[in-house]
N, C-alpha and C positions, 0 to 999 in steps of 0.2 A: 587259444593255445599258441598262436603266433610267436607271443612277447615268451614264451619259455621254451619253447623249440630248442633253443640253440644251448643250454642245458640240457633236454632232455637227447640229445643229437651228442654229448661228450659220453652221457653214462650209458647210451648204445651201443655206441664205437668201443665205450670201454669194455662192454658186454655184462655189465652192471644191470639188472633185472629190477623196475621200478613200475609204482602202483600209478595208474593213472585215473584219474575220476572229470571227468566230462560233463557238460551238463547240456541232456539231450533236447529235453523238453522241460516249458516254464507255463508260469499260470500266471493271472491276475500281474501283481504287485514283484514279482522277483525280482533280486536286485540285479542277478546277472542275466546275461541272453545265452540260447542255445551255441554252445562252441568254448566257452570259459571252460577254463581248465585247473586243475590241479593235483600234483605229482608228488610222491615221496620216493626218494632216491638212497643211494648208499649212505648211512651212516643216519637214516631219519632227516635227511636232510628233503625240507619242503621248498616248489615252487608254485608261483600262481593261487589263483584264488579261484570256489565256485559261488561263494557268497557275501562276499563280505567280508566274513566272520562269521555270521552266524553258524554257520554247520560245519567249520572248518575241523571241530575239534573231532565229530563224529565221522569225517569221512581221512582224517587220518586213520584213522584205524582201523576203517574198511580200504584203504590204500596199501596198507601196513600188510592185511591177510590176503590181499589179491596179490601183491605181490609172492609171499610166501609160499600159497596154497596153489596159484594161478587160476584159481576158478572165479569169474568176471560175475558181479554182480549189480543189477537193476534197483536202485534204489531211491525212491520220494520222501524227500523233508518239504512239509508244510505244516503251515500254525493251527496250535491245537491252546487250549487253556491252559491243561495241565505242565505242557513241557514247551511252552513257547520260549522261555529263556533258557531251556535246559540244551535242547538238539533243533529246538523247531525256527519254521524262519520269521523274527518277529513284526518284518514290514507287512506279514499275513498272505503274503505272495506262495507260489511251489513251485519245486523245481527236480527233475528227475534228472538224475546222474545214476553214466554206467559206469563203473569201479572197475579193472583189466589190470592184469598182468602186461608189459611190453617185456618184449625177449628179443635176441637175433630170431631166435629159432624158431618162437611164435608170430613173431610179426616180422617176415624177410620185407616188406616194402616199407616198413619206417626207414629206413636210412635215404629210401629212393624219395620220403613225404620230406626229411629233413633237407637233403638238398635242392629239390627243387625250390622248395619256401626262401631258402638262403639266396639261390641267382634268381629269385624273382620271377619261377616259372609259374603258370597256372598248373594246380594240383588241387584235388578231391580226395580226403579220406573217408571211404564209405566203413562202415562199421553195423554189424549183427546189434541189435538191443533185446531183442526177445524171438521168439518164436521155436519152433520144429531145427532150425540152424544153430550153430556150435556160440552160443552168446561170448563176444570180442572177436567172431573172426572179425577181420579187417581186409579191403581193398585199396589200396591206393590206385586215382585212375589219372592221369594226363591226357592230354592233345593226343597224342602219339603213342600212346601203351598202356600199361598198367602191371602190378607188381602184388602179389597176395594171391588170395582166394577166400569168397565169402563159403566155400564148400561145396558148389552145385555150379558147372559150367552156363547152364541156365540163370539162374540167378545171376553172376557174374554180369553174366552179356546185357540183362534186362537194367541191372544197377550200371554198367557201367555207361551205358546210353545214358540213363538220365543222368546220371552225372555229369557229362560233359552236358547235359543240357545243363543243368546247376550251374555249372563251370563258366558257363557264357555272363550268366548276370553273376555271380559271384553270392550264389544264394544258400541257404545253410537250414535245414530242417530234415525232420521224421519222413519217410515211405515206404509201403508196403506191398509184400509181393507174397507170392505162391511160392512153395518152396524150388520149384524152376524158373521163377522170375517171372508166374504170371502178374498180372498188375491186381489184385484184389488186397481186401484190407482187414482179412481175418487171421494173417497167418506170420510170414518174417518180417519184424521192424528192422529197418536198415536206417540208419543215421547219415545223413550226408554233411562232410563237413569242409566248405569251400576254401583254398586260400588263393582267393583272386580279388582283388578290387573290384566294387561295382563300377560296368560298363557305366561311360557317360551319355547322357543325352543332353547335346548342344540345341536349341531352340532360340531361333531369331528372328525378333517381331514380336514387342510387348501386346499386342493386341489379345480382345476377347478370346482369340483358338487359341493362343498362346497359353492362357491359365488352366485350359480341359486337358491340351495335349501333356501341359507338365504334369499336371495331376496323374494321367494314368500312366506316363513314365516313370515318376516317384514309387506308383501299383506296380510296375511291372519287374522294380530292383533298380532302374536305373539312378545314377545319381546326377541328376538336371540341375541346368544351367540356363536361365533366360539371358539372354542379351536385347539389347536395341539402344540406337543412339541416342532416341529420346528420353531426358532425365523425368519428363511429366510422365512417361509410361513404365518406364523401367524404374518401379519403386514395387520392393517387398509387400505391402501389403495387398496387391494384387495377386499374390501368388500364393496358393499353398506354402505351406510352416515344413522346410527343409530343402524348399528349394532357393538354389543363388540366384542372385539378379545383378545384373550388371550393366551398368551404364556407359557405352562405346560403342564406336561404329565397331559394325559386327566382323568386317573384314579383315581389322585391325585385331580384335580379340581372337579370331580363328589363329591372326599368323601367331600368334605369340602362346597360343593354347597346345598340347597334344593332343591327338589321337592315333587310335590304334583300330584292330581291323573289326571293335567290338564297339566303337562311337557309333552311335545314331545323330545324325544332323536335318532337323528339321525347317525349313526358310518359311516363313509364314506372313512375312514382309509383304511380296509382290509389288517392290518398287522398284524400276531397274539403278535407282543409285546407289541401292541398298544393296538389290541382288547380286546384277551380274560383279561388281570386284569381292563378294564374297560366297558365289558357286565357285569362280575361278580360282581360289585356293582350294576351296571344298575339294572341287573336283578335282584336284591332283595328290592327294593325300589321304594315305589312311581311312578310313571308314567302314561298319560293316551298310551304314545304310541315306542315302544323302536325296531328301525329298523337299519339294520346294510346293507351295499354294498356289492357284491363281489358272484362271479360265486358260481355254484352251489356245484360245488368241492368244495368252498370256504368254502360254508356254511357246508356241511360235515366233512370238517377239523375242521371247527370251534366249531361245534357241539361237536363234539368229545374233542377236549381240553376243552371246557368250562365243560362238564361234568366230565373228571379227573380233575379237580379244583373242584367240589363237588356240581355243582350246581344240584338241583332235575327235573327228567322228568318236572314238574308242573312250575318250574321258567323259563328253557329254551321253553316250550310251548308258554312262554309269547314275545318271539323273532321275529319280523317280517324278515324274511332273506330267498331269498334276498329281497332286499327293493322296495316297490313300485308296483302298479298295473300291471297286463300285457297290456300294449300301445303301443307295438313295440319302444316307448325310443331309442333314439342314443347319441342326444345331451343332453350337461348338462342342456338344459331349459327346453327339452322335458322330461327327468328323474326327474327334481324337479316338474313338470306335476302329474309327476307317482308316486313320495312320498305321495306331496296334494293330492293327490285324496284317494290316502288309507289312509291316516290319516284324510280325511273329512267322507270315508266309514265306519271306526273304529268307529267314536265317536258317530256317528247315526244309524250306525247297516245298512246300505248302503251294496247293493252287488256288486255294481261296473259294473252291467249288465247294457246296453243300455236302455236308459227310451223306446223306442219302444219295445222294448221284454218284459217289466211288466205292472203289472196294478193296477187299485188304484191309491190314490193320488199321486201326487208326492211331496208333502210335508206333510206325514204323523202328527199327532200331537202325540209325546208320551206321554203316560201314567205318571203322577206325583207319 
């Protein structure tokens, strides 16, 4: 929905009332992913796509009566024999789109989803798909507030937690809730639809923990990045298929790299010519989370040099070392186990203790 936003953000403002069709959930083979969009506006004028083509033809004209009617409708195109070229989708894939009305009146946080998207803010459009709730209410949720109502102050609170959880990795799918936002999976589909970039994960040190740890950051949303100086290690085909690899001392790639307060930076080097000049950018910049490898002598040597470099008690405080939760770890899959999991503990205030030994929910909501 991104790339037509800023169309659908004129015939808003204009107060121009247009059909939106979305595509919530996908199957097999579809040609698009959940979050494509496509809108009929004043005059039959079309943007975006949910297929291709294939079903374009059919979901103008459930675009056309959502608009008209404003009653939002759930609907699956997939491949059948009979009408595979007629409506159906022929790569043999499916795909569910919700079909809505957009209004001022009906949707008061689109205008708050159009301009955040435009200055580049993190923003979440949660969306009703089925259940006991009013199918298209809409939420818009941000860092900092939120605009809409799914119908139920419960539900609300319940959607808009996870959504800033969403928010964090920049992640887009189906959940379900109780019609006050319990967490069960019989009752409201709620659509989350993220517009955030996936968080990065920086990883430096081509080494064997280097390929498990990318692997389960690629799992977890993030979009990873290997570094290390050495060109005989830092080669692509050591790494999982979507993740960068990049050849350069690593200190040199951070200066020239961003981050923001959602980078994960993992050092897995443990060489000090490696380390210490690239913790000491690390550690003055941006990060939600900056862990380094290596014994505990390791980490004392390290300590030590990085503070003759001039870093302050308060920046090396910021240091996770050594890396990774206590799990007993041997293997490098069991050790990227033990990264994930402190870096899932970090960013939720998580203790890392056995859900049998606490109490309380175990999906707490925080506080906005």
């Amino acid at each position: 929905m991104r790339d037509v936003l800023p169309v659908l953000g004129r015939w808003y403002a204009a107060g121009a009332p247009f059909g939106l069709a979305t595509v919530v959930q996908v199957s097999r083979s579809a040609p698009r992913a959940p979050g494509a969009a496509m809108a009929v506006g004043p005059g039959d004028e079309v943007v975006g796509s949910v297929s291709g083509g294939c079903v374009e033809g059919a979901v103008f004209e459930l675009a056309q009566e959502a608009a008209a009617d404003g009653v939002a409708r759930l609907e699956t195109f997939g491949y059948s024999d009979e009408d595979a070229f007629a409506v159906g989708l022929t790569c043999g894939g499916e795909i569910t789109l919700l079909v809505r009305a957009v209004t001022a009146e009906r949707d008061p946080g689109f205008g708050v989803l159009v301009h955040s998207v435009a200055a580049g803010e993190p923003v979440i459009l949660a969306t009703v798909t089925d259940g006991p709730a009013r199918r298209g209410a809409a939420l818009v949720v941000r860092p900092d507030g939120t605009a809409g109502t799914l119908g139920a102050s419960g539900l609300d609170a319940a959607v808009t937690s996870d959504a800033r959880g969403e928010l964090a990795l920049g992640a887009t799918g189906l959940r379900h809730y109780g019609p006050e936002g319990q967490r069960r999976e019989d009752s409201v589909s709620v659509f989350l639809q993220s517009f955030a970039p996936p968080p990065r994960m920086l990883v430096f040190g081509a080494i064997d923990y280097a390929a498990a740890v990318a692997r389960i950051g690629d799992f977890l949303g993030y979009r990873v990045t290997v570094c290390d100086a050495r060109p005989v290690f830092a080669t692509p085909r050591r790494f999982p298929d979507g993740v960068e690899v990049v050849a350069q001392w690593p200190h040199r790639y951070l200066r020239d790299t961003d981050t923001d307060e959602r980078t994960v930076i993992c050092v897995l080097t443990h060489d000090p010519k490696f380390d210490v000049p690239l913790l000491t950018e690390a550690l003055r910049r941006p990060a939600a989370y900056i862990g380094a490898m290596g014994s505990r002598r390791t980490h004392t040597d390290r300590a030590r040099r990085l503070a003759e470099a001039g870093l302050t008690d308060r920046e090396l405080s910021r240091l996770r070392s050594p890396v990774g939760l206590d799990l007993g770890a041997r293997t490098p899959e069991e050790v990227a186990v033990s990264v994930a999991a402190e870096i899932v503990a970090l960013r939720w205030g998580g203790t890392g203790a056995p859900l049998t030994a606490t109490e309380g929910a175990v999906h707490p909501h925080r506080s906005s």
